[in-house]
C-alpha positions in Angstrom: 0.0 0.0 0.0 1.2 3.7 -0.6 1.1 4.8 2.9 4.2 6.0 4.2 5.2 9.2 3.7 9.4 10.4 4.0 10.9 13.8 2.5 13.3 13.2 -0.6 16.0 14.7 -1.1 17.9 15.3 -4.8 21.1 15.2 -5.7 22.4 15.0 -9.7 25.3 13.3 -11.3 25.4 14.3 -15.0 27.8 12.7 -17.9 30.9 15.3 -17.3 29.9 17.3 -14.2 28.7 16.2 -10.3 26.4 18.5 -9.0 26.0 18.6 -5.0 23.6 17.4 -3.4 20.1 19.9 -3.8 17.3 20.5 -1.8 14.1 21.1 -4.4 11.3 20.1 -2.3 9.5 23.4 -3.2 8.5 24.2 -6.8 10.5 27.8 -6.5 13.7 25.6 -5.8 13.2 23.1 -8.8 16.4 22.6 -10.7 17.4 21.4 -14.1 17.8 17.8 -15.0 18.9 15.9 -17.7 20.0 12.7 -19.9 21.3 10.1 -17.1 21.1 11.7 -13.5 21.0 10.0 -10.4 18.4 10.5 -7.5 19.7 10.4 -4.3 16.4 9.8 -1.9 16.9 10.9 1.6 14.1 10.8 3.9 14.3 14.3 5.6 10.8 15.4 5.3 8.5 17.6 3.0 8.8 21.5 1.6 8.0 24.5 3.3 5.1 25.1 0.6 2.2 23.0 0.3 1.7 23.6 -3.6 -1.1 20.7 -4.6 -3.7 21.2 -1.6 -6.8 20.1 -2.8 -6.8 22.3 -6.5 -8.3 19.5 -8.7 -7.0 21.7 -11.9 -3.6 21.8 -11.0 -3.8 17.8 -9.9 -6.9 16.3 -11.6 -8.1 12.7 -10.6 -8.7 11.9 -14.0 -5.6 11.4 -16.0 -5.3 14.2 -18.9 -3.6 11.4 -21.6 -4.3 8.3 -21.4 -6.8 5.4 -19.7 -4.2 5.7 -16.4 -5.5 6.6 -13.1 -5.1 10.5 -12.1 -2.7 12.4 -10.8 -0.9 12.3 -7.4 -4.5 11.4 -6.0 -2.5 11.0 -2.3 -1.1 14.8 -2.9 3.2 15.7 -2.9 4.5 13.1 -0.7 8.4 13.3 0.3 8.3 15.7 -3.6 11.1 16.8 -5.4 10.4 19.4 -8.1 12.4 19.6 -11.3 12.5 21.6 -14.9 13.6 19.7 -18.2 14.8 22.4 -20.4 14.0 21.3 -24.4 16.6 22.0 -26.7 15.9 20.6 -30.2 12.2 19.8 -31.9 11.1 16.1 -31.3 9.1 13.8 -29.0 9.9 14.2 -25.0 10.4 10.3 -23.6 11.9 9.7 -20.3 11.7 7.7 -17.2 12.6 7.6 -13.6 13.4 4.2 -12.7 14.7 1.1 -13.5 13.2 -2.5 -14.0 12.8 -4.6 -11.4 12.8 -1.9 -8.6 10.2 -1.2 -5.4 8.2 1.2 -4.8 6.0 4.2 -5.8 7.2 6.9 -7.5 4.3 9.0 -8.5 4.5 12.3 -10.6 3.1 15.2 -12.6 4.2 17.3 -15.3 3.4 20.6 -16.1 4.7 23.2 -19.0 7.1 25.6 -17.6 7.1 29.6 -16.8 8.1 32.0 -14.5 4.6 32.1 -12.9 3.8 28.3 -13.1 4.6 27.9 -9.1 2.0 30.4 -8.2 -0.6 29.4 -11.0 -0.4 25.8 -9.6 -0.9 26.7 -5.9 -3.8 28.8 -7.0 -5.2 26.3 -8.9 -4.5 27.4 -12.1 -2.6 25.1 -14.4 -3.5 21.8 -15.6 -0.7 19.2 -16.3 0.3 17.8 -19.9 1.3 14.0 -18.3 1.2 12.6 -14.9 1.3 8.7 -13.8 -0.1 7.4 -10.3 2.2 4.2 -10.4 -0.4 1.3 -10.7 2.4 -0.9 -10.0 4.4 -0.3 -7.3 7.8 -1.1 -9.0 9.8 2.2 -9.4 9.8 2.5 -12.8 7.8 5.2 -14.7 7.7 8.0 -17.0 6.8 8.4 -20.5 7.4 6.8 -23.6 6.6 5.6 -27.0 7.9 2.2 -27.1 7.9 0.9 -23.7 11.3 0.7 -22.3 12.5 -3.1 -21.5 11.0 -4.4 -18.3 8.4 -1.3 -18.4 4.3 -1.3 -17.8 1.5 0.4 -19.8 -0.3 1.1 -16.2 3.3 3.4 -15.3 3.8 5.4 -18.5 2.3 7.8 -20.7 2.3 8.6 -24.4 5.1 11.1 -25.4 5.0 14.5 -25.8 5.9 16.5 -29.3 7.9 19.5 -27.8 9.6 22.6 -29.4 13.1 23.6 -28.8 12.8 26.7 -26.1 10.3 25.2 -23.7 10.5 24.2 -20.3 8.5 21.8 -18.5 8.1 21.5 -14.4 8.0 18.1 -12.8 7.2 17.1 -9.2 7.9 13.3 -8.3 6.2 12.1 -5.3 7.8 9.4 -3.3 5.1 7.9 -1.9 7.1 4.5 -0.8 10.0 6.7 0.8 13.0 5.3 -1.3 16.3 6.1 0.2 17.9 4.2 -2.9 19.1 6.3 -5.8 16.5 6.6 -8.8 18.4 7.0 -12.4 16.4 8.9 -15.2 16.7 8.6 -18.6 15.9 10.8 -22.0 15.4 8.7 -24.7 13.0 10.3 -27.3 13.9 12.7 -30.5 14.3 15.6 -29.1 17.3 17.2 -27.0 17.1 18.0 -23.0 19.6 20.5 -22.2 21.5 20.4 -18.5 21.0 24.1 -18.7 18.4 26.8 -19.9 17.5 27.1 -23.4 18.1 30.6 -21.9 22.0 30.9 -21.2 23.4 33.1 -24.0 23.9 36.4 -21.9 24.7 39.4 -24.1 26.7 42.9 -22.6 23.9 46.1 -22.5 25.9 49.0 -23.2 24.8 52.6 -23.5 26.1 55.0 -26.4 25.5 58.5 -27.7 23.6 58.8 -31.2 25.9 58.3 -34.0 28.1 55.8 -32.0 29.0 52.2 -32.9 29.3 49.8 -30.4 30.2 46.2 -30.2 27.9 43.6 -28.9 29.3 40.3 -27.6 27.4 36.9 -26.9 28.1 33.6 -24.7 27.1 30.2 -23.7 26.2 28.8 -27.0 27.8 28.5 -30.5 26.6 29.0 -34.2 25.2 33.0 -33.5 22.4 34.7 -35.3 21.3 38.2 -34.2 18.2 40.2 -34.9 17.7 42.8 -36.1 20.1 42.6 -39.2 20.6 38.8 -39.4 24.6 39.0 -39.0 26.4 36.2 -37.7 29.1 35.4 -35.1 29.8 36.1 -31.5 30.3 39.6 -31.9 28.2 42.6 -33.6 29.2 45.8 -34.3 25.8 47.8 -34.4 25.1 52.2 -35.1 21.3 52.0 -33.6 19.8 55.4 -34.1 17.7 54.8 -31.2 17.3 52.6 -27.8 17.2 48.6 -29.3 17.6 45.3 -27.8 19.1 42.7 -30.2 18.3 39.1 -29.6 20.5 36.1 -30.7 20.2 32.6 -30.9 22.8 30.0 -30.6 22.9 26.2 -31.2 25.3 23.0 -30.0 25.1 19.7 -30.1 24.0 17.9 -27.7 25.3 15.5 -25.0 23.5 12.3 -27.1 23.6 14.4 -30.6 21.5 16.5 -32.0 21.0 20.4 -32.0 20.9 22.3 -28.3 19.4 26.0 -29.0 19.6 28.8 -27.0 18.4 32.4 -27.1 19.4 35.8 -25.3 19.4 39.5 -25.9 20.9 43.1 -25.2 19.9 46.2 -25.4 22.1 49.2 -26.7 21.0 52.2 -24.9 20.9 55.7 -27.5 21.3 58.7 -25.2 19.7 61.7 -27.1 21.3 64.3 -28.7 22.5 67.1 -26.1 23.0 64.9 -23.5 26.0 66.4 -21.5 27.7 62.9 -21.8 27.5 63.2 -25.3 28.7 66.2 -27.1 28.0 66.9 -30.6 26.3 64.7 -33.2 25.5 65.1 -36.9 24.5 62.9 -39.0 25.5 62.9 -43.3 23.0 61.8 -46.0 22.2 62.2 -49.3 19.4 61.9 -51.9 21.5 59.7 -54.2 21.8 56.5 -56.0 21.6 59.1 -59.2 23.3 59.1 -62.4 26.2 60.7 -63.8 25.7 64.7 -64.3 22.9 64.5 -62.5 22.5 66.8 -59.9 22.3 65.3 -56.1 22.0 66.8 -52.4 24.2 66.6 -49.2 22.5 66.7 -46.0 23.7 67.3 -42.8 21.3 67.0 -39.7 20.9 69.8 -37.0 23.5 70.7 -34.7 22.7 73.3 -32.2 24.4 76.8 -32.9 26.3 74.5 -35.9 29.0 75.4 -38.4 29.2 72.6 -41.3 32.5 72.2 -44.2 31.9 69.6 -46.5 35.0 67.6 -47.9 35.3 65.0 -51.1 38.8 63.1 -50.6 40.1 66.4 -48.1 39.2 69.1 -50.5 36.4 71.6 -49.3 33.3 71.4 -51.7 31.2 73.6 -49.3 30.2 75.3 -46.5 26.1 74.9 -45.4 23.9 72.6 -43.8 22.1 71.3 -47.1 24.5 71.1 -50.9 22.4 71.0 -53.8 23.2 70.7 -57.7 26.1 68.5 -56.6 27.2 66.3 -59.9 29.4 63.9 -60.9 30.5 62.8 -64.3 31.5 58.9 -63.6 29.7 56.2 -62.1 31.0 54.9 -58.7 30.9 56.0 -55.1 31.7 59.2 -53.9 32.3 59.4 -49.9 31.5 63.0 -48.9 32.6 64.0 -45.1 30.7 66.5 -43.3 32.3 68.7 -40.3 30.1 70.6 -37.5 31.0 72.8 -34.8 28.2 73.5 -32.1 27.7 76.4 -30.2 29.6 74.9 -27.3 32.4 74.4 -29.2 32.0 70.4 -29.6 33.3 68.9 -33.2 31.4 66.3 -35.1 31.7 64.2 -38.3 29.7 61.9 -40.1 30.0 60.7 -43.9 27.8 59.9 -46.5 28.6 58.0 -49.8 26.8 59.1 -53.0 26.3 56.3 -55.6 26.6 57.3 -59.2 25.2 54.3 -61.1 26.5 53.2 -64.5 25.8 54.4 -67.4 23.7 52.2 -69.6 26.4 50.5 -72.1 23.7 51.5 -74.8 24.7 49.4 -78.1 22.9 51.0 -81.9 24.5 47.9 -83.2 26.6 47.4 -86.4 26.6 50.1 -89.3 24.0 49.2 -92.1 24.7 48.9 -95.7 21.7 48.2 -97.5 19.9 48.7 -101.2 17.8 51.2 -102.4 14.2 50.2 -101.8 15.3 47.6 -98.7 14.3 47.4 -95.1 16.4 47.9 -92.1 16.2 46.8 -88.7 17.7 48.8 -86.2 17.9 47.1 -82.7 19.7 48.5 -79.9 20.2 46.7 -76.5 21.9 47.4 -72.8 18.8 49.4 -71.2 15.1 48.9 -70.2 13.9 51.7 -73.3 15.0 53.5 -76.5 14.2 56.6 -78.4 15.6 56.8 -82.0 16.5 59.9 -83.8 15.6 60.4 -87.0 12.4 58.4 -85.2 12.2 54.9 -85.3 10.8 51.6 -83.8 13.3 49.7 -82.0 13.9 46.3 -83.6 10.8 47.1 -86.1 11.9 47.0 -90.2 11.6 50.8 -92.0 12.1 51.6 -95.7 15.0 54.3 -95.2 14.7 56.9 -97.9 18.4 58.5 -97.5 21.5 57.2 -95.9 22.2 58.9 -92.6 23.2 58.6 -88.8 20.5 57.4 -86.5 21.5 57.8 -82.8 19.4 56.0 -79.7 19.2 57.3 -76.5 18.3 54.0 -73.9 16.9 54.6 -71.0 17.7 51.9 -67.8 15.5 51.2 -65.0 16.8 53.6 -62.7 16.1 56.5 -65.2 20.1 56.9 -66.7 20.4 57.7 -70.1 23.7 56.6 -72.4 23.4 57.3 -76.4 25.0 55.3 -79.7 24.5 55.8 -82.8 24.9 53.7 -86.2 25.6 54.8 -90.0 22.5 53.9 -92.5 24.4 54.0 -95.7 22.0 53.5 -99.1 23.4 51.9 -101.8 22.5 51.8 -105.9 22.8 48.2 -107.2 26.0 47.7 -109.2 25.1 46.8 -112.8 27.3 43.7 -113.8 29.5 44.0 -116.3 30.8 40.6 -118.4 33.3 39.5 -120.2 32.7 37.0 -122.8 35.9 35.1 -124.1 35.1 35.7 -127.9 32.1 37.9 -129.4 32.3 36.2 -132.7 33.5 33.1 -134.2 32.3 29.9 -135.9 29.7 27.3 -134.5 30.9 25.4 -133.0 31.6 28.1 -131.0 32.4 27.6 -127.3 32.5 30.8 -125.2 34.0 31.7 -121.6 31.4 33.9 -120.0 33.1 36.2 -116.7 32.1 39.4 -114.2 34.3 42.4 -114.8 32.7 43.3 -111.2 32.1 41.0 -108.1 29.0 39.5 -107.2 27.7 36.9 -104.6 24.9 35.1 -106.7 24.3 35.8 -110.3 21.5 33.9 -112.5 22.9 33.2 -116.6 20.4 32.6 -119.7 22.6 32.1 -122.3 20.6 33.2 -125.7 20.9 29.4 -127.0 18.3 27.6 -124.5 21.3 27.0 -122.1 21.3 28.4 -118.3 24.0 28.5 -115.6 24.0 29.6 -111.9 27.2 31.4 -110.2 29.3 34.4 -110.0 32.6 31.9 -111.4 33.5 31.5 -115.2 30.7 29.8 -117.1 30.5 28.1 -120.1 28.1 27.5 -123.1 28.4 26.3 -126.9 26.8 27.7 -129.7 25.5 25.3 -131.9 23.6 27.6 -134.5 24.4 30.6 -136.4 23.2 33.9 -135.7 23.4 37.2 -132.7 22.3 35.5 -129.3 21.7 38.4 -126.5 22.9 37.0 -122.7 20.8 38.1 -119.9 22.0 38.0 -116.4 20.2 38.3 -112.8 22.8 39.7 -110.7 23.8 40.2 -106.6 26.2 42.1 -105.7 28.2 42.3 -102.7 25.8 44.8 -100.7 23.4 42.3 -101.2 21.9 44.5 -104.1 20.0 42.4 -106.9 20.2 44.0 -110.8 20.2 42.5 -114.1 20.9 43.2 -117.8 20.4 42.1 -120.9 23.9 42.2 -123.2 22.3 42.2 -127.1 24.0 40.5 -129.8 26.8 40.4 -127.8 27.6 36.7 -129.5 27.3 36.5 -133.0 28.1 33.0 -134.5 28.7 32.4 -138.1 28.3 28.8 -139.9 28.2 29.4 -143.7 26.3 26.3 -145.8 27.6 25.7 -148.8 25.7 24.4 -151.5 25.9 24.7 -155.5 24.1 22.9 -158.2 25.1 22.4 -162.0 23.3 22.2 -165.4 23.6 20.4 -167.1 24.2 17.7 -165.0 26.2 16.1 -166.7 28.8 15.9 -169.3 29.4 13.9 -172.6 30.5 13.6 -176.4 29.9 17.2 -177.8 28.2 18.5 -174.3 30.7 19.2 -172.2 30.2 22.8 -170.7 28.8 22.8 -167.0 27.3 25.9 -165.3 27.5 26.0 -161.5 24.7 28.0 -159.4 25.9 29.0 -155.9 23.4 28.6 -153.6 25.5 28.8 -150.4 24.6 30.5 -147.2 25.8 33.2 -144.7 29.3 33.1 -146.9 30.9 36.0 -148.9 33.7 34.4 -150.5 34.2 31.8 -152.2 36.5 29.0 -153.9 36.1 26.4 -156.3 38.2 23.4 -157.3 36.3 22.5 -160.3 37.9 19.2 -160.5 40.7 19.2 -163.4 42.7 21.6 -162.1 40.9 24.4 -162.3 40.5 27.2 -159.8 37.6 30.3 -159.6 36.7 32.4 -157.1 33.7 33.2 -159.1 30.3 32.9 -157.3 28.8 31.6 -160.1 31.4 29.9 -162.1 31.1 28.0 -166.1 33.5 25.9 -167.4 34.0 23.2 -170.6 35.5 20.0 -169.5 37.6 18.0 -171.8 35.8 14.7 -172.6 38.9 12.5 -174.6 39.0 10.7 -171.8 35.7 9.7 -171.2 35.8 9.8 -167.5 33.8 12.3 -164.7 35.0 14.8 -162.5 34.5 16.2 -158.9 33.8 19.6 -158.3 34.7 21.2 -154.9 33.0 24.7 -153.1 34.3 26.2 -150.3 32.1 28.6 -148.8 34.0 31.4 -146.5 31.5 33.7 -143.6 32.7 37.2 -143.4 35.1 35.8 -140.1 36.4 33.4 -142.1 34.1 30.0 -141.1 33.9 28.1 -144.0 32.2 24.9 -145.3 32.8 22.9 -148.4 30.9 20.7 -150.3 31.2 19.0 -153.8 29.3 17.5 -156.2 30.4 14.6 -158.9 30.2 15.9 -162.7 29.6 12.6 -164.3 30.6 11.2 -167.9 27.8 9.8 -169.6 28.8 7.3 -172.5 26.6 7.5 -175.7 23.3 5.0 -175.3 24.5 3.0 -178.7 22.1 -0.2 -178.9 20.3 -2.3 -181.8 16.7 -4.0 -181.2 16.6 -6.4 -184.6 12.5 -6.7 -185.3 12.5 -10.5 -187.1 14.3 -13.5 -186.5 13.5 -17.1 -187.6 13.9 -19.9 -185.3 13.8 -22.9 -187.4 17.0 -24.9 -186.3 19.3 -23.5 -189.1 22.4 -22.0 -188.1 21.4 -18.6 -189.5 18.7 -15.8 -187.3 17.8 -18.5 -184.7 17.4 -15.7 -181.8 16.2 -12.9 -180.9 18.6 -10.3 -179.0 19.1 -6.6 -178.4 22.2 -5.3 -179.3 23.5 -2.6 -176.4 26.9 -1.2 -176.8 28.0 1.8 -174.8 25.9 3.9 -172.5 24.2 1.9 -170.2 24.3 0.0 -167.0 24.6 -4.1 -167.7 23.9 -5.0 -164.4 20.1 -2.7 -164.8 18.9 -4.6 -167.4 15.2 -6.4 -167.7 13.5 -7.5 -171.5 10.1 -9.1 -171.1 8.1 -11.1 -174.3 4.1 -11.0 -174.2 2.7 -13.2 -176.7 -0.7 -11.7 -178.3 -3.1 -13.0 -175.7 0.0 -10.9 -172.8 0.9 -13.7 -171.7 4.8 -13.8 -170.7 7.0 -16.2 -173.0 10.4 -14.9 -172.4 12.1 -12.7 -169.6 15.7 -12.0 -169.0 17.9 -9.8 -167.4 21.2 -10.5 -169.0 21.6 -9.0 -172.2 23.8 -10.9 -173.5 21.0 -13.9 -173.4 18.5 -13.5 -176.6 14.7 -15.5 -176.7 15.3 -18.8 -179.1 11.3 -18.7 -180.0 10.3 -21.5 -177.4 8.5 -21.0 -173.9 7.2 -23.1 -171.5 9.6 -25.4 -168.5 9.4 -27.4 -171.5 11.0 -25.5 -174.1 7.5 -25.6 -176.9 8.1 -23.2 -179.7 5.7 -20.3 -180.1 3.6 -20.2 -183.4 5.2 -17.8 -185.8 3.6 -14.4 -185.2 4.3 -10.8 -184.0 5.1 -10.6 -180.6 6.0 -7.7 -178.1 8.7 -6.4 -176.4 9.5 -4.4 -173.4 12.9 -3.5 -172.3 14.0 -1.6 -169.4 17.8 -0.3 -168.4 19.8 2.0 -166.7 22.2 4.8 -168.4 25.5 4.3 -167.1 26.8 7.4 -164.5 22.7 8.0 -163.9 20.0 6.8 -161.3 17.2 7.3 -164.5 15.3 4.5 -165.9 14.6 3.9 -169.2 11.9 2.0 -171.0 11.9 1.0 -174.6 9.2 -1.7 -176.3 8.3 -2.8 -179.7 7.6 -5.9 -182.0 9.4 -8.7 -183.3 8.5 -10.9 -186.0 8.8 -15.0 -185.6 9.3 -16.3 -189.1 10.0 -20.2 -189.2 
């Protein structure tokens, strides 16, 4: 049963340091514990304060989180009061304790401030966690995962904490332990040995316009506020009174992050205090930009003088300097002096920005066509005005070559100017060179720019095209003026063309004569020749036996003794000197000499027995076709050798024909001519 009652006494025994032994039997006397302390219990009876008296808020019966039974439902028996001190984010788990100890040990748990003693006397504060052991074992506290040896009746959930608070415990040992009690911290978040509230900070006073240097301890990894600067030390120029907090972190004794917080206050004395002297304070209107005019400012001193210095050299002598300038961007420290009426000598500086120029680009100068757009397009600030006017980065038609200059604007209002150099140009007309301007077709010709282009378009004249600025080629096939036309770019980019007329003229006479007669024989022997050549002026003949004319139209009387044909040659010659030749074969035609006998008699005697034409000059023997019709036209003889005569028979089997008049047709060929000739008549068979 829980019914004795003994007063407990505390003592701690951390990981590097031993505390003494503590009396904390009162709430005001609680003291810090942490990961791994010792209990020592010494029965030496209770507080001087009574805090949990019958105030059912401050010690409920019914247990605030969980199924548990209340409070310390027998009130602080032998207490000892204690603050854990969070120092990282996490869940709180602890316990007092140790399995397979004796004993009660009953406690409560409240959250932690400087008025929670009083608010819990005066019934005021409810706990977050207590346990009323319901088995007497020593071993309790609060947990997630049930420590080994530990019972759901003796421990409560765990609590999610923030780094900074601070929670008050009373343990009540209601079976009077004298043995020592070991607690344990065991859950995500970091207890601290001390107060998350140890970094103490120095509080200095200063006049107005002073700097002073704040310094922090107890904790590493420093942030201050205001100003978020870093470090153990600050060096701060409040204006007026301000405390400055900063926070610190470590890491703890089982890992993790220990946080701690503190502040100082920098005291401003006002201006006049008798401890202060003089104060005046520089400023200007600036950032501006270059040549434009800024002020200097100097606050009030009392009865005060003022000199204004740039890098020691006076640039005036009041309170307030206006239509200050300067030309080049940077930053321009200007140090005011003042003299009060006591005699007390201040200072202060203010540094002037003079932003940048814009670095304002027009862009490359233009050369451009006649007739061509133009894009102007400037860069390096926010906005841009063009002079003549303009559209940034928008195409215009530009009538005249000129200068356009920009003036771009930034953001913060500075101006810088550029300008670029529109120059119009006319298209160059391109100018060729063709290898020959006349000549004889054949004729192959080398076409090339006098002038320089970067794309150029050819068309010839004789259905041939070409592409490219290089030497280009073509052949003239046919006679005649050909006119080249060429689409042209130039090296501004300019496009032209032209068309170059008759510039190639090719000549390609055509010779050509006929004669008459045609040809020549016993007695006709005289030839005239008709010049029908073409595109020719001169001319010369080779008439074939050695004779020569330059006469267009030439006669001449061959000798004929030897019975033989000659060849004539013309050569026809163009104005350039082209020429063509032809010739044309004078031929010899023998005298047609031949005999057709009109009776023969076929009646076996030696004498007459057949019938044959007799052919002896004049005609071709290898031409030669004689046909026999009988009355009725029937065919009875037909030979084309004419040296073979018709014996009077007919028939495969050789019948004579009954004597009669029959009729002949003969066909032959002049020699040295492609005419025919037919000839046809009777012939009597007389037997």
């Amino acid at each position: 049963m829980k019914n004795n009652i003994l007063f407990l006494i505390l003592s701690f025994s951390f990981i590097t340091d031993f505390y003494s032994q503590a009396t904390a039997s009162d709430c005001v006397n609680a003291v810090n514990i942490c990961t791994n302390s010792n209990f020592a219990v010494d029965p030496n009876g209770s507080g001087n304060t009574l805090e949990l008296d019958n105030n059912p808020i401050s010690n409920p019966s019914i247990n605030p989180s969980s199924s548990n039974s209340g409070c310390l439902l027998a009130g602080e028996l032998n207490p000892t009061w204690m603050i854990i001190n969070v120092a990282s984010n996490g869940t709180l788990e602890f316990s007092f304790g140790a399995d397979g100890g004796a004993g009660c040990l009953d406690w409560i748990m409240w959250q932690y401030s400087p008025s929670a003693c009083t608010q819990i006397i005066n019934n005021q504060l409810a706990p977050v966690r207590c346990n009323w052991n319901g088995i007497c074992e020593s071993f309790t506290g609060i947990a997630n995962t049930l420590p080994t040896g530990g019972d759901p009746v003796n421990f409560e959930p765990p609590l999610n904490v923030t780094a900074g608070q601070q929670y008050l415990i009373c343990l009540s040992n209601y079976s009077s332990q004298t043995t020592n009690v070991p607690l344990n911290f065991f859950g995500t978040a970091n207890v601290s040995c001390n107060s998350v509230s140890a970094i103490t900070v120095n509080s200095p006073t200063i006049c107005s316009g002073q700097s002073i240097t704040l310094t922090a301890s107890g904790s590493d990894n420093y942030v201050w506020s205001p100003g978020g600067l870093t470090g153990p030390s600050i060096t701060v120029s409040p204006t007026s009174t301000t405390t400055y907090n900063v926070t610190g972190s470590t890491t703890g004794p089982t890992g993790g992050t220990i946080n701690a917080s503190g502040s100082g206050t920098v005291t401003v004395l006002p201006v006049g205090s008798a401890q202060c002297g003089c104060v005046v304070n520089a400023s200007n209107n600036g950032p501006v930009c270059p040549n434009d005019p800024f002020t200097l400012t100097a606050s009030n001193v009392t009865g005060g003088t003022y000199t204004w210095t740039l890098n020691g050299n006076t640039v005036g002598n009041s309170q307030s300097l206006t239509g200050q300038t300067q030309s080049q961007s940077g930053n321009y420290t200007y140090t005011v002096t003042a003299i009060d009426n006591l005699g007390h000598t201040c200072t202060s500086t203010t540094t002037v920005v003079i932003r940048p120029l814009p670095a304002v680009v027009a862009g490359n100068d233009v050369t451009t066509c006649y007739n061509s757009s133009v894009t102007l397009t400037a860069s390096g600030a926010n906005s841009y005005t063009w002079s003549p006017v303009v559209q940034n980065g928008v195409a215009f038609n530009p009538s005249t070559s000129g200068i356009y200059t920009v003036i771009g604007t930034d953001i913060n209002g500075c101006k810088n100017t550029d300008e670029v150099n529109v120059t119009l140009v006319a298209a160059s007309i391109p100018q060729i060179s063709p290898s020959v301007n006349v000549g004889c077709a054949p004729l192959a010709v080398n076409f090339s720019f006098i002038n320089t282009c970067t794309q150029a378009d050819w068309s010839f004249g004789n259905g041939q095209t070409a592409s490219g600025c290089g030497i280009q080629s073509t052949i003239y096939q046919q006679p005649g003026c050909f006119d080249v036309f060429v689409q042209y770019t130039d090296l501004n980019g300019c496009d032209s063309s032209a068309t170059f007329n008759d510039i190639i003229c090719v000549e390609k006479p055509k010779a050509a004569f006929y004669v008459n007669p045609p040809s020549i024989s016993q007695g006709n022997s005289t030839i005239n020749f008709f010049n029908v050549s073409q595109g020719a002026v001169t001319y010369w003949w080779d008439l074939g036996d050695g004779t020569i004319s330059a006469i267009e139209n030439p006669n001449h009387t061959y000798a004929t003794a030897e019975e033989t044909g000659f060849v004539a040659t013309l050569v026809a010659i163009s104005p350039s000197g082209c020429t063509d030749t032809t010739t044309l074969a004078i031929i010899y035609e023998e005298q047609l000499i031949f005999y057709v006998p009109n009776a023969f008699t076929p009646d076996a005697d030696e004498h007459n027995q057949t019938f044959k034409p007799v052919f002896t000059s004049g005609f071709d023997p290898y031409n030669f076709e004689m046909v026999i019709y009988n009355r009725w036209g029937e065919i009875v003889f037909k030979s084309q050798d004419h040296t073979k005569g018709w014996d009077g028979s007919f028939g495969y089997k050789g019948l004579d024909v009954q004597t009669g008049v029959y009729t002949w047709i003969i066909k032959f060929k002049p020699k040295n001519t492609d005419n025919k000739v037919t000839i046809n008549g009777i012939v009597n068979v007389l037997r």
